[in-house]
N, C-alpha and C positions, 0 to 999 in steps of 0.2 A: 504494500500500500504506500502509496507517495506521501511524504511528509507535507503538510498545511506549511507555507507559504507566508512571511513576515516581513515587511519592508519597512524598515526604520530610518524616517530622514531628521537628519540634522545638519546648520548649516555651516559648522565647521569641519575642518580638512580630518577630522576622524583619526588624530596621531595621538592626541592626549585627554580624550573626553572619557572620565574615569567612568562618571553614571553613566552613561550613553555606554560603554563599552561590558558593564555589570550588566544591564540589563540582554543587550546580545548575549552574552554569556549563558543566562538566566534562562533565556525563552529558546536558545541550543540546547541546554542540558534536557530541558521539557519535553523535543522533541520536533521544534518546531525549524524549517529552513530558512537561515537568517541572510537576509538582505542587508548590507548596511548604507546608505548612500551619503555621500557630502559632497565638497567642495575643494579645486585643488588648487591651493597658494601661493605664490612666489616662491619662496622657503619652506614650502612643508616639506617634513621629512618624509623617510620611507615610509610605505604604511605597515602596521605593526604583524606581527601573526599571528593571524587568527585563523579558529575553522571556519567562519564564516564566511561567505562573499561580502566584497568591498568595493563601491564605484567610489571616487571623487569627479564630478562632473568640473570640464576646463570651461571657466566662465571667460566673458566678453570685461564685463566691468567689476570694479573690484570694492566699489563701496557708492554710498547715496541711492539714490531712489533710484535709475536704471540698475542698480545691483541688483537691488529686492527684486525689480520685476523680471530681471531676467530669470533669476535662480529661482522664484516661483513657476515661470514660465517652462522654462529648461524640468524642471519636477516633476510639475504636470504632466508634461508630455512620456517622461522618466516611468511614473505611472499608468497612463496608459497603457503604453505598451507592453509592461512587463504585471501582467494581474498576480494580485496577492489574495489570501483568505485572512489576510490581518494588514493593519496597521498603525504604527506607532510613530507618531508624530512628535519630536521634542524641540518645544516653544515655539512662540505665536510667528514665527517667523518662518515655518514647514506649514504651519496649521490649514492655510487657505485651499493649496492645489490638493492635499490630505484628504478636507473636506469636500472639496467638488467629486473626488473620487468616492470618498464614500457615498455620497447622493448616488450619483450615475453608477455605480456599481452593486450598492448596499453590500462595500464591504464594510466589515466590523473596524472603530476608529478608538484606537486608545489614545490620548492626549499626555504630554507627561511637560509640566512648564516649568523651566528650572529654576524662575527668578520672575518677579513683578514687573513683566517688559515693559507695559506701557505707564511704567514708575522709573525707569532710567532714568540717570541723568543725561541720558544723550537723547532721549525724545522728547521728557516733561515737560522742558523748555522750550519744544518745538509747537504750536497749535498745530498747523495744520500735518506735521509727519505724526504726533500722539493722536489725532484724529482718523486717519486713515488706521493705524491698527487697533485704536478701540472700536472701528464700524468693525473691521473683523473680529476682533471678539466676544462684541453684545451679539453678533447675528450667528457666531458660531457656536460660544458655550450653553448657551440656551437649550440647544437643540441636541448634545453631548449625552450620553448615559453617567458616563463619570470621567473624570480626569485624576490626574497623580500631580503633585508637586512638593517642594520640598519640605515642609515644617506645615507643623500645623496652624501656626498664626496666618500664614496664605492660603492654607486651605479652607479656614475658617472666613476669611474675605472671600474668595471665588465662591462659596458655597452661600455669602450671604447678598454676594453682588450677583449671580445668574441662578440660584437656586439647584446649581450643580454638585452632586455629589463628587465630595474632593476627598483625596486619599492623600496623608502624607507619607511619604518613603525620604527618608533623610539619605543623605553623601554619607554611609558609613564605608570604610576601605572592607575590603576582604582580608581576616586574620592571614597575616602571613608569618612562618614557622622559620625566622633565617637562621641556618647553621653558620653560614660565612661569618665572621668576626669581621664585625665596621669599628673601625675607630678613625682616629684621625691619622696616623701615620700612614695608615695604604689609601689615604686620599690626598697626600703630598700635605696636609693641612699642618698650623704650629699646634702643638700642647699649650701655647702659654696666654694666645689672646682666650677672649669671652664670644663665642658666636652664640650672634642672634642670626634668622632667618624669617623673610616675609617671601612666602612662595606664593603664584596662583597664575593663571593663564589672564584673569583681567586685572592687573596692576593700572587704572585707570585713575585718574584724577580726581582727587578729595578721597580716595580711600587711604589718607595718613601717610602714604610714602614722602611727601614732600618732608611734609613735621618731621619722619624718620631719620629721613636723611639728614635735616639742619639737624636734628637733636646728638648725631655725630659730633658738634661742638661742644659739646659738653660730656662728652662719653673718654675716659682714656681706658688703652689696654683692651678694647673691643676689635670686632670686623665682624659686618651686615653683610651676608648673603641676601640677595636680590634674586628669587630665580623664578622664571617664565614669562610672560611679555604682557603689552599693555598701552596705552598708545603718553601716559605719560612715564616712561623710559627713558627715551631721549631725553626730557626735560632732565629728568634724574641725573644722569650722567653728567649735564651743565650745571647743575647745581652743587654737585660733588665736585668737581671741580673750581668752581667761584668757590667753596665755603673753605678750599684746600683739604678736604678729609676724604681724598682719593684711598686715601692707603688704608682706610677704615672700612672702606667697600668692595664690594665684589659684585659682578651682574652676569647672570648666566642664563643664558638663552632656554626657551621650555625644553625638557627631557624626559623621558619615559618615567615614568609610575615609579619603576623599582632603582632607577639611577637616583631619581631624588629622594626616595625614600634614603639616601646613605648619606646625604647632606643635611638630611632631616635629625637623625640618629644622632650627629654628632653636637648639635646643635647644642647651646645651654637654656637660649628662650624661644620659643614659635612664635610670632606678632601677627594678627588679627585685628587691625584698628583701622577698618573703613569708618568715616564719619556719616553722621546721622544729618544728611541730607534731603534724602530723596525717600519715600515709601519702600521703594525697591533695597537700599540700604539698611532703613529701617530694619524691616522685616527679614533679612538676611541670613543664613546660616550655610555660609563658607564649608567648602570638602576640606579646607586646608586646618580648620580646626580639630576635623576626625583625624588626618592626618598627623597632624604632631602628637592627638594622644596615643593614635597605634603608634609613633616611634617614643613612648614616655616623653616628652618633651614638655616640659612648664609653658603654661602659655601667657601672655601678656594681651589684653584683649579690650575693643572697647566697648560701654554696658550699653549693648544692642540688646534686645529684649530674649530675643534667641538664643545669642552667644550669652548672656548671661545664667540664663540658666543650665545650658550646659556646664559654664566654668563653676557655679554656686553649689551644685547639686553635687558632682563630681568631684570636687574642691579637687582641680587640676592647673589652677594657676590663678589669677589675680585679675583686678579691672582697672584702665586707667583712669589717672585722674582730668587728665587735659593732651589735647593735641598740641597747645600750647611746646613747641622742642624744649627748652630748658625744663619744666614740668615732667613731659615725655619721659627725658635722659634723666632724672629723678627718681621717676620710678622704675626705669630700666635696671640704673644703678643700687637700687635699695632693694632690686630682685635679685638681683646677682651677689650680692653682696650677704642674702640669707639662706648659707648653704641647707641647714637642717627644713626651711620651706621648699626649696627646690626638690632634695630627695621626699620629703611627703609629696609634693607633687606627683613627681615619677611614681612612685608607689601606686597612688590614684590611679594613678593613666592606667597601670597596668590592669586594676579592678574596672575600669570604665569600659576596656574595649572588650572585656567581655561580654558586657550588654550591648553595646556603641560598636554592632560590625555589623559585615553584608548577607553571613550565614543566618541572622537572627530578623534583618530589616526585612531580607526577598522573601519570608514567609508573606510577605502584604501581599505581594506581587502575585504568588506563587495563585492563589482562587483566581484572579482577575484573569490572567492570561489562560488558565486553563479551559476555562470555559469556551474559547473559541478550537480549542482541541479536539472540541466530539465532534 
């Protein structure tokens, strides 16, 4: 009997999207033949290995409104032609050619939004670009059985703004069992500074990196890993250099799961301090937070409603006090500086990720998808 048929779009290059890639995993292991489709980059790397099939579709335009509509466009047609007995759509930016499909097909549409899109700070600001994707999803979620998203505080707004049943599935990692010994000498690293580390694929402006970086001024005996990208980067790197604390920083371009998990490992704090801007921010709960406590890592965080009760409950690290850099670098230094908090930290982490993983979250998943399996 042929395996039931799953195509999952989303619209990045498909090299480091950890939920997007748990979930292919998840609905492989079920028994289902997994599609995964994206987009292919300038710099994407190779694409990873998987059992799965993999398209990255070569776009025309690489950002603004002919983007969108190409890569809808380009989708649509992507579906057509290739029918599936399922599909999974992650965020409002798949969601449209998704839905036309499942109209015209009445195939089955699971929905999964990873973040408050049309709460960005890259749309909020915009009326009429926040306007064309709230028509798309007052006209689509309405009409949805249910969707997934990440924390329950969004699912509790999508459920009270469309009347949609919202499922939350939080960014937990999958327990990993390493034998290999990480430290710092087989990663050419010193013993003797203090590494902090702020990882994520959207290092984007007003999520605290700026503050980060100045509060290097008042930090000695430190070095800041910077790893994965973001469109204020660049700026970062001009700024480390005007404040002269080059030698206090490091910037490393995005890398697979298990390379940065070994940067992560060695790390003495995780940082977490997007600012409370936008709804989207607000409401937030970062993969990179599950990530530091799978490597034990203390985290330093700022008191988003989300992230605070993960760090409150778990008592795995601390909340800061201001973005404000000199403040910042205050309580950088007053973490660092209290070894017996740190090891209870770690300690926590260790108790957290055994509730806080993917073996324990993909039971949500596990009823949802099945049911298009008879």
């Amino acid at each position: 009997m042929a395996k039931k048929r799953v195509i999952v779009s989303v619209i990045n290059d498909l090299a480091t999207d950890q939920r997007v890639s748990r979930s292919c995993s998840l609905l492989f292991e079920m028994g289902y033949e997994v599609w995964l489709i994206g987009r292919l980059l300038p710099h994407s790397p190779p694409l990873p290995s998987h059992p799965w099939k993999m398209h990255r579709m070569h776009l025309l335009f690489r950002r603004g409104a002919m983007f969108y509509a190409e890569f809808n466009f380009r989708l649509f047609l992507y579906l057509i032609f290739h029918p599936a007995d399922l599909l999974l759509a992650n965020d409002l930016d798949t969601l449209l050619p998704n839905y036309l499909i499942h109209v015209l097909r009445k195939t089955p549409l699971v929905y999964d939004s990873h973040e408050f899109f049309t709460e960005t700070p890259e749309v909020i600001h915009r009326p009429l670009v926040r306007g064309v994707w709230l028509t798309i999803e007052r006209n689509i979620l309405p009409h949805l059985e249910m969707m997934i998203t990440v924390n329950q505080s969004l699912a509790e707004i999508f459920h009270h703004k469309y009347r949609i049943h919202a499922v939350a599935v939080r960014n937990v990692p999958v327990i990993r069992h390493v034998d290999e010994k990480i430290d710092r000498a087989s990663l050419g690293l010193s013993a003797e500074k203090d590494i902090l580390i702020l990882q994520g694929s959207g290092i984007n402006i007003h999520r605290g990196a700026e503050e980060l970086v100045a509060s290097l001024k008042f930090l000695d005996n430190v070095l800041l890993f910077i790893v994965g990208g973001g469109d204020v980067i660049p700026q970062l790197k001009i700024m480390a250099k005007n404040l002269r604390v080059e030698d206090k920083i490091e910037f490393f371009n995005r890398m697979p799961a298990e390379e940065l998990r070994k940067f992560t490992m060695v790390a003495d704090i995780g940082l977490s301090i997007d600012k409370d801007i936008c709804p989207n921010y607000h409401f937030s709960l970062p993969n990179k937070l599950f990530d530091y406590i799978h490597a034990s890592l203390p985290i330093l965080a700022s008191p988003l409603p989300e992230i605070r009760k993960i760090i409150e409950h778990y008592q795995v690290g601390r909340i800061i006090h201001s973005h404000q850099p000199e403040i910042l670098a205050h309580d950088i230094q007053d973490m660092l500086n209290d070894k017996d908090a740190l090891a209870f930290y770690r300690h926590n982490c260790l108790k957290a990720k055994e509730e806080l993983n993917w073996e324990k979250e993909k039971q949500i998943l596990i009823p949802i998808y099945a049911k298009y399996l008879q």
